[in-house]
N, C-alpha and C positions, 0 to 999 in steps of 0.2 A: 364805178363798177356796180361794177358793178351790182316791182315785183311785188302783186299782192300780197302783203304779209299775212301769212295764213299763222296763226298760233297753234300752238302744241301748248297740251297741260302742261303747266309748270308747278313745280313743288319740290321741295327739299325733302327727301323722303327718308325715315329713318328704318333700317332694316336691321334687326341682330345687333345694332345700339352705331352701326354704322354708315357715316351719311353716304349716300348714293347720291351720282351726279342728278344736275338739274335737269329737269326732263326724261328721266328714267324711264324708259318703258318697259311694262313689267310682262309685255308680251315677246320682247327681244330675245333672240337665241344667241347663244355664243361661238364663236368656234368656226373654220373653215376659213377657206381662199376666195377670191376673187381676180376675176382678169378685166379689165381696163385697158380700152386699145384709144392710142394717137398716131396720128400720121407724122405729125412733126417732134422730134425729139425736143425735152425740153431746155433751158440754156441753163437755167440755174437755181438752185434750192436755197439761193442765200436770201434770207428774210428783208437784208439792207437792199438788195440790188432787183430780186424778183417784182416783175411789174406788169404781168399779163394776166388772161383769163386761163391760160392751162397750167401755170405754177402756183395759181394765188390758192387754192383751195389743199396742195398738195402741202404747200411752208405753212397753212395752218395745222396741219395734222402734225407735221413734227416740232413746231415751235408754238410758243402762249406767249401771249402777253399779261399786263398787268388787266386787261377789260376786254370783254370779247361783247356776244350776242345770244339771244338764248337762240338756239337753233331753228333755223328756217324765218326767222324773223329782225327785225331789223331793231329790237329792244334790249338796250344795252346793259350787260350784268358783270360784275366782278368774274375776274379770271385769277389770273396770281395776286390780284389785291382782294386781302380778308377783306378790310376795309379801308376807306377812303376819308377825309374832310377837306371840305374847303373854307379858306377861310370868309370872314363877312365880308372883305372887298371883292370876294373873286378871286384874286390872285394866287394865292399859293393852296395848294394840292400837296397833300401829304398823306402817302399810301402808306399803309401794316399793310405788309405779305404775309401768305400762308406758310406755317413753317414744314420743314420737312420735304418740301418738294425736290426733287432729284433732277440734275440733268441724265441725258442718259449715258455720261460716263460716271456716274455715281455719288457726283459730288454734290453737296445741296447746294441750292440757290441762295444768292443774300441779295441785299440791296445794292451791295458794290456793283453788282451785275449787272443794275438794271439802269444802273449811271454807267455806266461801262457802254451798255447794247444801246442807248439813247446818242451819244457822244459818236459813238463808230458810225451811227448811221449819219449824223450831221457834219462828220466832219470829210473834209475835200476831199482828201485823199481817197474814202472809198466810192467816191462818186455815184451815192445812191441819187435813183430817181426820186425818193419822198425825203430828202431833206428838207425843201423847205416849210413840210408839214410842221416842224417843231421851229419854227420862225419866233412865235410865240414866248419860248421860252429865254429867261433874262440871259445873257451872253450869246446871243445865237450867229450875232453878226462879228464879233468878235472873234468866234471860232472857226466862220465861214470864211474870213480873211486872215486865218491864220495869224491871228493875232492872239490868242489862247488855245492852250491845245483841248480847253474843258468847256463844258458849258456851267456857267457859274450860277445859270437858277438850279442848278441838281447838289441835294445837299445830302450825302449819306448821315441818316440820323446815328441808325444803329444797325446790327446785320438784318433784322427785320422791320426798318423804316426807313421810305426816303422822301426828302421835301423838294417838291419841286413849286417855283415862282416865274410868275410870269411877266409880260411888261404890262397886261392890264385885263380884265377879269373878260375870258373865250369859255363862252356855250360849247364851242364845238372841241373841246382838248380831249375830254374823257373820249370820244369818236378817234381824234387821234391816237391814244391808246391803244384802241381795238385794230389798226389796224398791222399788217406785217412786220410795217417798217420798225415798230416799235416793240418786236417781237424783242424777248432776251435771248441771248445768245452767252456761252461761258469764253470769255479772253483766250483762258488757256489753247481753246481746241482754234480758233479762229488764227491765234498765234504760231500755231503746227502749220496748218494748209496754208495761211495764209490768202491768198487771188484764188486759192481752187477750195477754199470750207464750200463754197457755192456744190461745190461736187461731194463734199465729206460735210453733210449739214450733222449740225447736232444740237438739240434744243432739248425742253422738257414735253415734248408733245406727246399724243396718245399713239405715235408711231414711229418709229427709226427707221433708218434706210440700211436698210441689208446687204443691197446692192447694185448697182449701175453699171450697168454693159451701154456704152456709149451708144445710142444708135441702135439699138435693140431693146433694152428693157429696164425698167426701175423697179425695186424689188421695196416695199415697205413691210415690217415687223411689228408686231405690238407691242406696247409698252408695258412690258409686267409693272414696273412700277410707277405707273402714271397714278398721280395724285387723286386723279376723279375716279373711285372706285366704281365698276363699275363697266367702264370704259376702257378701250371701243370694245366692242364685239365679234368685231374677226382678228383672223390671226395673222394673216398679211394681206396685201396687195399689189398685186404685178401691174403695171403700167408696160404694157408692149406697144411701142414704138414704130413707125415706118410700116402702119394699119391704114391699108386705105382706106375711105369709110362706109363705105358702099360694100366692101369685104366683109369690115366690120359687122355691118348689121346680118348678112346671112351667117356668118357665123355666131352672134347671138340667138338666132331663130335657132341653130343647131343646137343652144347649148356650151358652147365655147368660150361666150365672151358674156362679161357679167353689167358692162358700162359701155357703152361706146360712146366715146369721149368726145368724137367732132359732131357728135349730133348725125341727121340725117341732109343727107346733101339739097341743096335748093331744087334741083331737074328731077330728086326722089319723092320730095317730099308729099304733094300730094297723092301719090300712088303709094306710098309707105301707110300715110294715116288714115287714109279708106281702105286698106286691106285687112281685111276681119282676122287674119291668122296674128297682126300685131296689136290688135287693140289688147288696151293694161299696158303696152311697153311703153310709150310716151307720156314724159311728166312735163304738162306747160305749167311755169311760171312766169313772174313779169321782171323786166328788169326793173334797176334805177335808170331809167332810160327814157329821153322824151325827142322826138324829131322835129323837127320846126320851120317854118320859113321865115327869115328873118327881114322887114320892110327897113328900111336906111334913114331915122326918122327924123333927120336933118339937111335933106334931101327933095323936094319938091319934084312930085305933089305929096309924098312921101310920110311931108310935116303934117298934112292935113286928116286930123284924126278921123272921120268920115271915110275918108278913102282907105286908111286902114283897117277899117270894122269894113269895109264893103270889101276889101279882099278876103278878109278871115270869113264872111259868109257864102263868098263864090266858090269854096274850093270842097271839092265834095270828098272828104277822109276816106270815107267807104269804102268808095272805089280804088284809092289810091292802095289801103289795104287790102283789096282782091290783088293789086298786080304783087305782093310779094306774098301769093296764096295764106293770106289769113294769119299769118305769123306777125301780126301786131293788135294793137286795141285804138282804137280811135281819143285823139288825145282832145282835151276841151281846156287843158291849162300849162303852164310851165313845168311842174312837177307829174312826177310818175306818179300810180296810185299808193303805191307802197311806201311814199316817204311821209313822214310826219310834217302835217302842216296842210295836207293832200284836201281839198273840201268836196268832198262825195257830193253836199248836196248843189253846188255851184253849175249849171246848164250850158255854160260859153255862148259862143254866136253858133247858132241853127245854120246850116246849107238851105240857103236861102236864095237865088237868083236874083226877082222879081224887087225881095228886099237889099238885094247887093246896090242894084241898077237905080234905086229910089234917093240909095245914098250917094253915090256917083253924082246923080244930078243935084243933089243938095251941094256937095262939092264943085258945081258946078263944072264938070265932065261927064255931059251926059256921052258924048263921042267918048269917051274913053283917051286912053293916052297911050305913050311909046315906052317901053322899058326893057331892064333884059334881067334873066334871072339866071344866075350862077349856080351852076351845080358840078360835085366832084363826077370824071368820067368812066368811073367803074362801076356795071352791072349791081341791083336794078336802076342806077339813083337816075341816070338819063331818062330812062322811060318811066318814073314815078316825077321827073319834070318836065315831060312833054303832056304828063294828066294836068298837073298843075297849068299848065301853057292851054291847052283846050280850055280848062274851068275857064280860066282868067279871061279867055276871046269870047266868051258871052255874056260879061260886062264890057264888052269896050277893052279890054286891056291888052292892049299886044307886047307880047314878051317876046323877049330874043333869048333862047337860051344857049348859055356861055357854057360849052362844057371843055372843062379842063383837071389839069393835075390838082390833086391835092393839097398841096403844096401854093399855089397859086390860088385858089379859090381860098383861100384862108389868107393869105397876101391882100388879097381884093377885097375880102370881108371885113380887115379891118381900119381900111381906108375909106378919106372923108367922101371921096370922089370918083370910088367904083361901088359896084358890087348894090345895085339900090335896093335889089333883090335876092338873099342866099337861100336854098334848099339845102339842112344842113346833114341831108342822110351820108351815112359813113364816118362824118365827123359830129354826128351829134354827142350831145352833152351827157354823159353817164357819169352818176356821182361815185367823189371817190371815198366817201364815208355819207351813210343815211341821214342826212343832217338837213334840213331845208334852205340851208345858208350856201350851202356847196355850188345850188339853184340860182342864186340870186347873184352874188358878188361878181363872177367872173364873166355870169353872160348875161346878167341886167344892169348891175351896176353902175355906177358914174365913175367909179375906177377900173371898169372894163372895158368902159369908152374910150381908148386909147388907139391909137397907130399900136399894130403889135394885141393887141388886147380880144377878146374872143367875145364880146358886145356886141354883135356887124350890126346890129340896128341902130348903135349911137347911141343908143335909149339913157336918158340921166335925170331922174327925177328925184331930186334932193332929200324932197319928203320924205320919198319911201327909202331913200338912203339910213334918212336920221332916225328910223323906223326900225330895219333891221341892224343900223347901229346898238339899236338899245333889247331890241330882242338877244344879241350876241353878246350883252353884257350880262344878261339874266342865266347866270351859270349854277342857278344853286337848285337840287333836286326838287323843292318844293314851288318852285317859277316856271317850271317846264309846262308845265298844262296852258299858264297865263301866254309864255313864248311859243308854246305852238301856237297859238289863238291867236297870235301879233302876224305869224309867220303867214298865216292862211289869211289874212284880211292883205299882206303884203302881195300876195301871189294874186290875187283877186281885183287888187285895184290898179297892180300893173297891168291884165286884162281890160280893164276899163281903156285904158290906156293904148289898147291895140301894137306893141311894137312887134309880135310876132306871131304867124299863125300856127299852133301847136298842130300838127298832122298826126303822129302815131307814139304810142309804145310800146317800143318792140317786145317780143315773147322769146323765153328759150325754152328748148325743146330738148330734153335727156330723156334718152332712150335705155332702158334698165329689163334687163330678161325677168324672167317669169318667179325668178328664185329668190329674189330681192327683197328682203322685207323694211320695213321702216315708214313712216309714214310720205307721204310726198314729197312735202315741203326741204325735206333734208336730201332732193335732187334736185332741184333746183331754188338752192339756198340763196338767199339775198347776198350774202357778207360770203359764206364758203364758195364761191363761186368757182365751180360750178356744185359740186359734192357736199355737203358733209360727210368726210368721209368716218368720222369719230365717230357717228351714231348709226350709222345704216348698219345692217345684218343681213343675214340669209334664211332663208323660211327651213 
């Protein structure tokens, strides 16, 4: 999930001898409502179970974990851990929490809790989507076959410290951290609702929920006694429900609505963002998000790297970005711009015709050849692979394009013997923590090279395997500079490599009335996706 990472000052700012949250702004006002409209009612506020773009930013606002992000950016800072160490292998993580913190039925948090909310989420029974994020940790398979009801790398120290060990030293766990699944939750209230806490959320977050009328509206309240002083600056927010969104935005021109939450519709949008009465209300950001066309690189003529750098230079981004009216960025590598590891100054392969057709016949095809290229069959993705089909017929390359279900083009894309061509819009790759590894393993890899596996190029180059093997061992805060620098030559030299044509990253588009204050970045937040809704205010 799922962007330029724009920074906000950051600073710990001390006021009246009182620390103020990170990123304070001392222009912020306090006080008043907001209205927030969705068409679709949401399914659930449970931190274990939430796994969408319209609950992920609302379970941040009422639950923390131990690691969050500074806001609007995708740079990782303690949350409920004061502090952290790791040890010199890597392996064990051992968080001090802040003390004092509250749920919002009153009771303080301890460390029990935070082995408690790790445990709930991994274990079977509640059938979270992000269990196997915490795979990592020592007992994980044991607990997932119901062969332990605990996880045995979780060791309550004391009520403010807990140890946690792994099976072998992971870059990416503190990312784990930050995200929902790893949200604390308190036993007692989860033990009440039971299947429906998802409807009665209750965390330590900078908001509670006041109220939920099915099918009409979600009510969130502030947190008097939220930990980060400071925080948030309104005093609720309504979330109204079964908004068309097209509704939506005239009644924000009226004044009525402070968010409108589905964005602007595709048939609106360029007559929306050329209309002078709305300019200031649209905030683009960029996702972690990168689109692709993936070549089958075990596949002939497929295997022959020439023919794969003369596709990447046939296919003109550009235009393929006009057909979903400019709501992307032209992509030149694997990674979106915003994630770390990203190399600004890297140029990819040029749209190049003349030079596609030179390599062709180096490849000895100067005729070209037969192929077919697969793509999912819901709007735009067909007609952004019939641009690709025109590029590719003036090198020689006649493509068939296979449009089908979903479902089936991901069938085909991870077999040895279809699919020699995917356009992967719809299903492309959006990370699910900022991390350059999240990029690599599942859809470069040589263990994504699998039947079943989300690799459809085949692409296995050991090398760069044993590469980002040792990048993801480099877990200690003063290695990151050296591991991003591994990460960004990895991303680089699988490029060399040609096994995919990057086309776009897509852009999101939140639409905020005139009354909104806060700085941009905190609408279309990297990690709050979509909102922050803890720091935004009203002018």
């Amino acid at each position: 999930m799922k962007k330029t990472a724009l920074s906000l000052a950051v600073a710990a700012t001390l006021f009246a001898g009182t620390l103020l949250a990170d990123d304070y702004d001392p222009a912020a006002k306090d006080g008043g409502k907001i209205v927030v409209t969705y068409q679709n009612d949401v399914a659930t506020l449970d931190p274990a179970i939430g796994y969408d773009w319209q609950n992920w930013s609302m379970i941040k606002s009422l639950f923390d974990g131990l690691m969050d992000y500074k806001p609007g950016t995708t740079e990782l800072v303690k949350k409920l851990a004061q502090d952290y160490k790791i040890s010199d292998d890597g392996t064990v993580y051992t968080f001090t929490l802040k003390k004092g913190v509250k749920f919002q039925n009153g009771r303080e948090l301890k460390a029990s809790d935070v082995k408690y909310s790790l445990e709930r989420t991994v274990n079977p029974k509640t059938q979270s989507p992000g269990a196997g994020f915490f795979s990592p940790i020592v007992g994980y398979e044991d607990m997932t076959t119901n062969k332990s009801e605990h996880l045995s790398g979780i060791e309550v120290v004391d009520d403010y410290t807990v140890k946690i060990t792994l099976k072998q030293a992971n870059a990416t766990f503190l990312h784990v951290m930050a995200i929902n699944f790893a949200s604390i939750v308190p036993k007692e209230e989860v033990e009440k609702w039971g299947a429906d806490f998802g409807k009665h959320p209750m965390g330590t977050g900078a908001f509670s929920l006041a109220e939920w009328k099915l099918g009409q509206q979600i009510v969130f309240k502030k947190n008097p006694d939220y930990f980060k002083t400071g925080l948030p600056h309104l005093d609720s927010i309504t979330f109204e429900i079964g908004q068309d969104p097209t509704v939506a935005l005239l009644r924000l021109e009226k004044g009525e609505v402070d968010i409108a939450g589905d964005g602007v519709p595709p048939a609106k949008f360029l007559e929306f963002k050329n209309d002078p009465k709305f300019k200031g209300y649209v905030v683009t950001g960029n996702q972690l998000q990168t689109g692709y066309v993936t070549m089958k690189t075990t596949l002939p003529p497929f295997d022959n790297l020439k023919v794969r750098q003369a596709i990447n230079m046939a296919i003109s981004k550009d235009r393929i970005v006009r057909i979903i009216n400019g709501r992307a960025i032209p992509a030149n590598q694997p990674l979106p711009p915003a994630m770390p590891g990203y190399d600004s100054a890297y140029k990819g392969y040029s749209y190049d015709v003349e030079g596609a057709k030179k390599l062709m016949a180096e490849a000895g095809l100067a005729k070209g050849f037969d192929t077919e290229l697969y793509v999912m069959n819901t709007d735009p993705q067909p007609r952004i692979a019939q641009a690709i089909q025109a590029d590719l017929a003036k090198i020689g390359v006649r493509a068939q394009i296979k449009s089908l279900a979903q479902a089936n083009v991901i069938a085909a894309g991870s077999s040895k013997d279809q699919a020699p061509m995917v356009w992967s819009g719809g299903m492309a790759w959006i990370a699910d923590f900022p991390d350059p590894s999240n990029f690599y393993g599942p859809i470069l890899g040589c263990d994504g090279a699998v039947d079943g596996g989300w690799n459809w190029a085949l692409y296995c180059n050991k090398a760069l395997d044993a590469q980002a093997a040792k990048a993801d061992s480099m877990a200690k805060p003063e290695q990151q500079a050296e591991r991003t620098a591994m990460w960004k030559k990895i991303f680089t030299d699988v490029m060399a490599d040609a096994p995919w044509v990057p086309i776009f990253n897509e852009q999101r588009f939140t639409v905020r009335s005139a009354r909104m204050g806060g700085n941009d970045a905190l609408y279309v937040d990297p990690v709050h996706v979509p909102v922050n809704y803890d720091y935004i205010w009203i002018k």
